[in-house]
N, C-alpha and C positions, 0 to 999 in steps of 0.2 A: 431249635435243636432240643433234644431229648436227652438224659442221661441213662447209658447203661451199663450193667454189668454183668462179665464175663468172667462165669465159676466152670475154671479147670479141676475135672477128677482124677482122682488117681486108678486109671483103666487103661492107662494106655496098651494099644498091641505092640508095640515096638520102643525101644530103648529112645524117651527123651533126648535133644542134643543142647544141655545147657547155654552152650556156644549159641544157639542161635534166635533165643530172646532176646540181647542186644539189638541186634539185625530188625525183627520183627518191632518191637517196643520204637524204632528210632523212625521204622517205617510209618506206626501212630503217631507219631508225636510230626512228623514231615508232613503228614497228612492234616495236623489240627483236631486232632480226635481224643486223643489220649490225656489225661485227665490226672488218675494214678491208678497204681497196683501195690502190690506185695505177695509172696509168698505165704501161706496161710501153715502157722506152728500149731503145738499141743493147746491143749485149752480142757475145759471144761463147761456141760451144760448144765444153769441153773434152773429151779424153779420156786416159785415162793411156799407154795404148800404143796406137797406130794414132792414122788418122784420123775425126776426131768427128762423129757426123751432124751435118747441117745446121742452124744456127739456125732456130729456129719463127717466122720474121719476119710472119707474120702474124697474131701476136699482140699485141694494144694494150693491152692492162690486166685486171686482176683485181679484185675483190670475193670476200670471204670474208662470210658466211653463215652464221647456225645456223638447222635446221628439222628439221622431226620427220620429214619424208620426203626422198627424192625430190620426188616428185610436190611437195609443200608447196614445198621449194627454187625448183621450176618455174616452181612463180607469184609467183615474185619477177621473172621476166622483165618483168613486165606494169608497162609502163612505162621500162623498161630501154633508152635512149638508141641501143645499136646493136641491139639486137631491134628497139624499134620500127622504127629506119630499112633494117631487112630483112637485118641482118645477121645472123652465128653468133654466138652464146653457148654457151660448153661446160660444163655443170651436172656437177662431178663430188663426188662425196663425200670428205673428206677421211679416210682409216683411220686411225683409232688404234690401235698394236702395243700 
């Protein structure tokens, strides 16, 4: 199995249903997949010399993931709270050096 993670942005087209990441979240976790998340607060970006790009403020939260693909990872959207309400999810593979 692979680790991934899933970056919700804040694009949604339609009104989030907080109510219904319990539901979804309990669905990963029934499945053996789900890992952990959080909500993603204010923060700040550094850098050591110069100046640091800009915070990714359009990002709300994360979900980590094990699945044997891509693809597998993918459809863990189905059902995924800012997916369904039309927003970005960013499915990325987590590498292990």
């Amino acid at each position: 199995m692979k680790d991934f993670i899933l970056l919700m942005h804040a694009d949604t087209t339609s009104p989030e249903r907080d109510e219904d990441w319990e539901g979804y979240i309990g669905r990963l976790i029934g499945e053996g997949i789900f890992q952990c998340g959080s909500s993603i607060g204010p923060g700040q970006a550094y850098r050591k010399q110069g100046d640091a790009a800009p915070l990714t403020r359009q990002l709300t939260g994360y979900l980590k993931i094990q699945a044997d693909s891509l693809e597998v990872a993918r459809a863990a959207l189905i059902g995924n709270p800012t997916f369904e309400a039309g927003g970005t999810v960013e499915v990325r593979e987590l590498v292990v050096n």
